[in-house]
C-alpha positions as CSV (number, residue, x, y, z in Angstrom):
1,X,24.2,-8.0,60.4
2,X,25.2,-4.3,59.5
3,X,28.6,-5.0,58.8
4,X,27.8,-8.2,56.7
5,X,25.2,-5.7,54.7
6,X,28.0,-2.8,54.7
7,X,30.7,-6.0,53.3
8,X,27.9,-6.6,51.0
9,X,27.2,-3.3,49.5
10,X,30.8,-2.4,49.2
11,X,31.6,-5.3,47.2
12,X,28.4,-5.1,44.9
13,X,28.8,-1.2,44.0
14,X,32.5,-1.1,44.3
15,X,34.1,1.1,42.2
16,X,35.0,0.7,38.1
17,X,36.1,3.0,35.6
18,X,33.8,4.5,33.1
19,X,35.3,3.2,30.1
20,X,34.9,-0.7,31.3
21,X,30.8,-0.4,30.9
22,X,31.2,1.6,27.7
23,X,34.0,-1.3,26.1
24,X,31.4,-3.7,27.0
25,X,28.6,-1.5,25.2
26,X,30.7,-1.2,22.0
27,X,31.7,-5.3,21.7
28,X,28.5,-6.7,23.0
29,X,26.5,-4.0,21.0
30,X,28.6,-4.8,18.1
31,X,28.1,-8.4,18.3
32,X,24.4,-7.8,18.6
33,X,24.0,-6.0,15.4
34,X,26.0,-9.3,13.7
35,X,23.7,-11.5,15.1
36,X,20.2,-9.6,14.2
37,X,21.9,-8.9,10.7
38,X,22.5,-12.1,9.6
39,X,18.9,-13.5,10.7
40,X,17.3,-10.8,8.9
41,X,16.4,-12.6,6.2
42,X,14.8,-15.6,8.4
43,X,13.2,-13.9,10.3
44,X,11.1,-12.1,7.4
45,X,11.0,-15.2,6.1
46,X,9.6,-17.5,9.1
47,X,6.8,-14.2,9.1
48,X,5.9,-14.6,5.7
49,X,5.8,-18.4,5.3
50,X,5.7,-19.6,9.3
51,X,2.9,-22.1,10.5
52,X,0.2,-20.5,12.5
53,X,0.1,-23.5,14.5
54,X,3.7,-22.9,15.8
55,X,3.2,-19.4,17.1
56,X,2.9,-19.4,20.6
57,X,4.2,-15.7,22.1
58,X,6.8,-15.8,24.6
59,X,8.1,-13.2,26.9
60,X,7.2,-9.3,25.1
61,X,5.7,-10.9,22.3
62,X,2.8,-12.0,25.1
63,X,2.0,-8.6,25.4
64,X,-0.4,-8.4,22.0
65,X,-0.9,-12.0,22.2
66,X,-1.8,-14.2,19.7
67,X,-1.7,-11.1,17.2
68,X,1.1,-11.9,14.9
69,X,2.3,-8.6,13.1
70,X,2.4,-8.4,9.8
71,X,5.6,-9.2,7.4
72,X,5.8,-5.3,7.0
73,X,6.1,-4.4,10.9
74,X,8.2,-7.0,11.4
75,X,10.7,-6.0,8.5
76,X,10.4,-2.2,9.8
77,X,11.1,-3.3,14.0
78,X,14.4,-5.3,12.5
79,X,15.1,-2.0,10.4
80,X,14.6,0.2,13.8
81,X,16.4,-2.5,16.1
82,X,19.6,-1.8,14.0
83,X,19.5,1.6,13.6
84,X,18.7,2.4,17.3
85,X,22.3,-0.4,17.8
86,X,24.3,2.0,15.4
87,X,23.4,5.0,18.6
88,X,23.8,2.2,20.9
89,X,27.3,1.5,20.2
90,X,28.5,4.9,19.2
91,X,26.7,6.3,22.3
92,X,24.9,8.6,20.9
93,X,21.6,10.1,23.5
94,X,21.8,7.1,25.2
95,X,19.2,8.1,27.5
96,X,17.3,7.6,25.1
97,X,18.7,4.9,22.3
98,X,19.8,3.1,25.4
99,X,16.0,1.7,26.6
100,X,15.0,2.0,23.6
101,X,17.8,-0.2,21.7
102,X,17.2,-2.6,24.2
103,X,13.7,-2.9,24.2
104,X,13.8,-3.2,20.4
105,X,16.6,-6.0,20.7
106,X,14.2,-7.8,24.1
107,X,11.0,-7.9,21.6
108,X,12.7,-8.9,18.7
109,X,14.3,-12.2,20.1
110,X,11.0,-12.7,22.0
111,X,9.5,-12.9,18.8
112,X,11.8,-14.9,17.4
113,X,11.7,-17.3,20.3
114,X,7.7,-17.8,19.8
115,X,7.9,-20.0,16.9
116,X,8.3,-23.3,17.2
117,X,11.2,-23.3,19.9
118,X,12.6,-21.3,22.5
119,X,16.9,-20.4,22.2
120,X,17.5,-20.2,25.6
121,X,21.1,-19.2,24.7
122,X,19.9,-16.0,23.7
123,X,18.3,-14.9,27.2
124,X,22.1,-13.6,28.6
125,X,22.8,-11.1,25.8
126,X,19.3,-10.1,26.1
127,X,19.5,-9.0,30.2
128,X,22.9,-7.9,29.5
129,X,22.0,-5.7,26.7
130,X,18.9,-4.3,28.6
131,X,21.9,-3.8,31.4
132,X,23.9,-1.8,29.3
133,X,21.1,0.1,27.8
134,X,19.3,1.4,31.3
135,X,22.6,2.1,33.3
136,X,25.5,5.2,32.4
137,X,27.4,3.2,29.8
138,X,28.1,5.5,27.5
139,X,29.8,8.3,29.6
140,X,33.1,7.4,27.7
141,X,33.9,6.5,24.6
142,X,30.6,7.4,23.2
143,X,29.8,10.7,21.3
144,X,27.9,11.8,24.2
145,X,31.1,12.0,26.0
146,X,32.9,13.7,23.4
147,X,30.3,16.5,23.1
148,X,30.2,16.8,26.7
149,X,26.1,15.1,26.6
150,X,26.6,12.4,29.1
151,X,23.6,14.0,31.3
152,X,22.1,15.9,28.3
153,X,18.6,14.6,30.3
154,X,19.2,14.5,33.8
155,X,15.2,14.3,34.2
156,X,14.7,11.1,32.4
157,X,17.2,8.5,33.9
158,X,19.5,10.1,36.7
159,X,23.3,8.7,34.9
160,X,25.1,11.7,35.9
161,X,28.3,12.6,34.7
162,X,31.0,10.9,37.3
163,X,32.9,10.1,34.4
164,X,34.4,13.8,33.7
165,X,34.9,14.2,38.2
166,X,36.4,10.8,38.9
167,X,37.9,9.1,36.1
168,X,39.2,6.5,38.2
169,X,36.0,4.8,38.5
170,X,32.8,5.6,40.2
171,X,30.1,3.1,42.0
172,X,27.5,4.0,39.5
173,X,30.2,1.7,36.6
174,X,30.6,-1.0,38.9
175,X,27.2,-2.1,40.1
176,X,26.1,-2.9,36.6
177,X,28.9,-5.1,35.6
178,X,28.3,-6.8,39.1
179,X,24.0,-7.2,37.9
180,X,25.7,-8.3,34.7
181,X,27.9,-11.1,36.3
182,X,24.7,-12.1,38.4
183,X,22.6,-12.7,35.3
184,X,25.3,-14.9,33.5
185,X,25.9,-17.0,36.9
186,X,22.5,-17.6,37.5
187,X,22.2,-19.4,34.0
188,X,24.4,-21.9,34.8
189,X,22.9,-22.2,38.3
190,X,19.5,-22.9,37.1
191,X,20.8,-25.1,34.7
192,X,22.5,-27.3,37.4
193,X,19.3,-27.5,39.1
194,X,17.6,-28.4,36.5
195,X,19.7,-31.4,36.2
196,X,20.2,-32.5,39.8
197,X,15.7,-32.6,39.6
198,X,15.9,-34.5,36.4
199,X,15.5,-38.1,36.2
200,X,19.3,-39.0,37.0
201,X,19.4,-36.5,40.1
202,X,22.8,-37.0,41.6
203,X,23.5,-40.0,39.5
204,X,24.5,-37.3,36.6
205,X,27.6,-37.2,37.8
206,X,28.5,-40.6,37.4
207,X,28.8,-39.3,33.2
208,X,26.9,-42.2,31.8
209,X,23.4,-39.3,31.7
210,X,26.0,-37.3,29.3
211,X,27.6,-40.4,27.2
212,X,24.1,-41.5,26.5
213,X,23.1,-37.9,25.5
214,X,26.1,-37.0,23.1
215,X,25.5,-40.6,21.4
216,X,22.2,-39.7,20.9
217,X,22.7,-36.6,19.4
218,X,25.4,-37.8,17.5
219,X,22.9,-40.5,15.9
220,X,20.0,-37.7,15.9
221,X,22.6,-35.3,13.2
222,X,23.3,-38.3,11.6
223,X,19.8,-39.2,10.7
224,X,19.0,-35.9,9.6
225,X,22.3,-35.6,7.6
226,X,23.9,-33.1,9.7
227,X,27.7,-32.7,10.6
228,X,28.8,-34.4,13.7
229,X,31.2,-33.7,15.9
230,X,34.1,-36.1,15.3
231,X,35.3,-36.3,19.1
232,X,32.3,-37.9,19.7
233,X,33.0,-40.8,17.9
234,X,36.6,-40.7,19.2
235,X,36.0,-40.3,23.1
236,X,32.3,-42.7,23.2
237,X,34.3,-45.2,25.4
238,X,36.3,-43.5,27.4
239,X,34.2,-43.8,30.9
240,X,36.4,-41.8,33.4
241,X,36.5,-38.9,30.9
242,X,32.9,-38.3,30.8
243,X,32.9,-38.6,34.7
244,X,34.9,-36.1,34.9
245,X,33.3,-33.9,32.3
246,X,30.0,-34.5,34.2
247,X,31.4,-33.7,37.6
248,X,33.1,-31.0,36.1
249,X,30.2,-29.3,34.6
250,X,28.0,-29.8,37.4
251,X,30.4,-28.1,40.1
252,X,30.7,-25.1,37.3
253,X,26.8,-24.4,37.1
254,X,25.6,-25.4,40.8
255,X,28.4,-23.5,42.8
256,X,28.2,-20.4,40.5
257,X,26.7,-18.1,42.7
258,X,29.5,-18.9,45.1
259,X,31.9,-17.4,42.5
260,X,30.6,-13.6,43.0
261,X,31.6,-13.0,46.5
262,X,35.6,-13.2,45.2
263,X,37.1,-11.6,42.3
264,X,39.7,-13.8,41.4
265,X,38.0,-16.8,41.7
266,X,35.4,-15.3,39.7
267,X,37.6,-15.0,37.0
268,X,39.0,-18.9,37.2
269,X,35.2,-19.8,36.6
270,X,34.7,-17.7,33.6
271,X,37.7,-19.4,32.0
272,X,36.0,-22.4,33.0
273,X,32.8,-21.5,31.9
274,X,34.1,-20.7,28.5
275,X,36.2,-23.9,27.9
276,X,33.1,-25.8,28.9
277,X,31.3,-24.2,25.7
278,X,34.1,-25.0,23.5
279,X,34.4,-29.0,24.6
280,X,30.3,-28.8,24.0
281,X,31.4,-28.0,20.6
282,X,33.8,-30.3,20.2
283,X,31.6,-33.3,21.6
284,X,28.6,-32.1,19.9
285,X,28.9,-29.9,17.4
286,X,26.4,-27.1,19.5
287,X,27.1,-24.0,19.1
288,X,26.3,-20.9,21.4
289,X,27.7,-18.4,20.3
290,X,27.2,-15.5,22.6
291,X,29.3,-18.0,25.3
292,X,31.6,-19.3,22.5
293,X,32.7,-15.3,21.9
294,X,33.7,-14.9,25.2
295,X,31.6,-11.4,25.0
296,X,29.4,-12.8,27.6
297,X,32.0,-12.8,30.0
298,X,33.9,-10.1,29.7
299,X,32.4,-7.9,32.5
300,X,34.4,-10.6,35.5
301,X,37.3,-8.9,33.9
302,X,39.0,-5.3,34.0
303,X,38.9,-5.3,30.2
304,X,39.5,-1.5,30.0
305,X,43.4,-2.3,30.9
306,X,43.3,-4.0,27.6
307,X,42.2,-0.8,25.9
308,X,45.2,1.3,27.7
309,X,47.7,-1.4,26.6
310,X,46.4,-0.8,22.9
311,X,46.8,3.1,23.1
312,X,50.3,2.5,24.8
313,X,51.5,0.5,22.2
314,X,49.5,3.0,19.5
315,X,51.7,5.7,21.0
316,X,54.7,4.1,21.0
317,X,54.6,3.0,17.7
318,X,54.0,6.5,16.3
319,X,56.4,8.2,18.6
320,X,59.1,6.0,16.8
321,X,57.7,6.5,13.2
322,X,58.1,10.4,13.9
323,X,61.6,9.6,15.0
324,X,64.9,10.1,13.1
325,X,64.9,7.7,10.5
């Protein structure tokens, strides 16, 4: 049992570089202010003009309630949630802006998701920002690594500053990306299980549950007069295609879990993963966009090569502009 715990434990806080957390803070933080940006407008909007009736308060939004804040704190917690993301990505006190940036974010889509309908698409960049903000990822590439700040409050959250005595990676980077990969498997996991309970149970994987549930979606757009995915008019009848899609997608979301205890293979089923977001697309015209960006899975990888590549090349193409021309 000790050694199993000890295999354990070495694999869950082995080792990354500092600047692997801190890429994913700058992309997924990025991607983040994007997506609160350009629902700005909506969400002022669906405050202003929303149905009582169709407020029902979800996850931090339960916390005061049924009080529904007015238009004015609303508009001035989507002014704070983006300002607190510019310090978020340029890793500025993130001690602080960290917890708080992702607190902001957590209520704000909480809100969002109590009217009418819950986005469950948005609950992965949620726990991975809330990652990202409560764990050392701005101890490179950040301003608080540039002014030498990375533990500028060692008596609020114990980061440390690992990044400046072992730049080749440290446990405290690693055991985040792993809770990070944990979060995004278990998604898919519960969303197997959720089909394997449902009425078809195992007889989902025959593919008929999913050809009956693209047509009707396909019918449902229609109806309402919006855009339908072509392929699924063109792929309706082929049978042994939508077996395989259904087999397919069930092995990807119930075996998930498996994928964590083996790097590589880990890898092979993020591909995966992805690719099943972009046939959902193609079949029916969903989009999820955090999945679709391939942002959400970016911490199976060792994306910070990616980063040294760029400078490489950056070096090399200025060492030969200051050459003899």
């Amino acid at each position: 049992m000790n050694r199993l715990l000890q295999q354990v434990g070495s694999h869950w806080f082995a080792a990354a570089p500092a600047a692997r957390p801190a890429i994913l803070r700058i992309m997924i933080g990025a991607y983040a202010f994007w997506y609160v940006w350009n629902r700005r407008e909506m969400l002022d909007t669906m405050t202003r003009n929303g149905d009582p009736k169709l407020y029902e308060p979800v996850g931090l939004a339960r916390l005061h309630g049924c009080y529904r804040p007015p238009p004015k704190l609303v508009r001035g917690i989507v002014a704070a949630t983006l300002a607190a993301n510019v310090a978020f990505v340029t890793g500025w006190r993130h001690q602080v802006t960290g917890p708080l940036y992702s607190g902001l974010f957590f209520w704000l889509m909480s809100y969002r998701n109590s009217w009418s309908m819950i986005h469950h698409s948005d609950n992965v960049l949620v726990f991975h920002l809330l990652i990202l903000g409560h764990t050392p990822a701005a101890d490179a590439l950040s301003l608080d690594a540039r002014g030498g700040n990375a533990s500028a409050l060692p008596g609020l959250i114990p980061f440390g500053s690992a990044a400046s005595r072992n730049p080749a990676g440290d446990w405290q980077y690693g055991w985040p990306l792993q809770l990070m990969n944990a979060v995004t498997v278990a998604t898919y996991f519960l969303a197997g299980v959720a089909k394997l309970k449902g009425p078809s149970g195992l007889e989902w994987a025959s593919g008929e549950q999913l050809r009956r549930q693209i047509a009707v979606d396909a019918l449902r757009k229609e109806v309402l007069g919006k855009p339908v995915a072509p392929m699924a008019y063109t792929l309706y009848r082929q049978d042994g295609l939508f077996r395989i899609l259904a087999v397919g997608s069930l092995v990807i979301e119930t075996l998930a879990p498996l994928v964590l205890a083996d790097k590589r293979l880990a890898r092979f089923w993020a591909l995966n993963a992805w690719a099943m977001h972009w046939g959902i697309l193609a079949l029916m015209n969903i989009t999820f966009r955090y999945q679709l960006s391939g942002l959400m899975y970016l911490s199976f990888f060792d994306i910070e090569r990616l980063l040294d590549a760029a400078m490489r090349w950056a070096d090399q193409q200025l060492r030969e502009s200051d050459g003899p021309s």
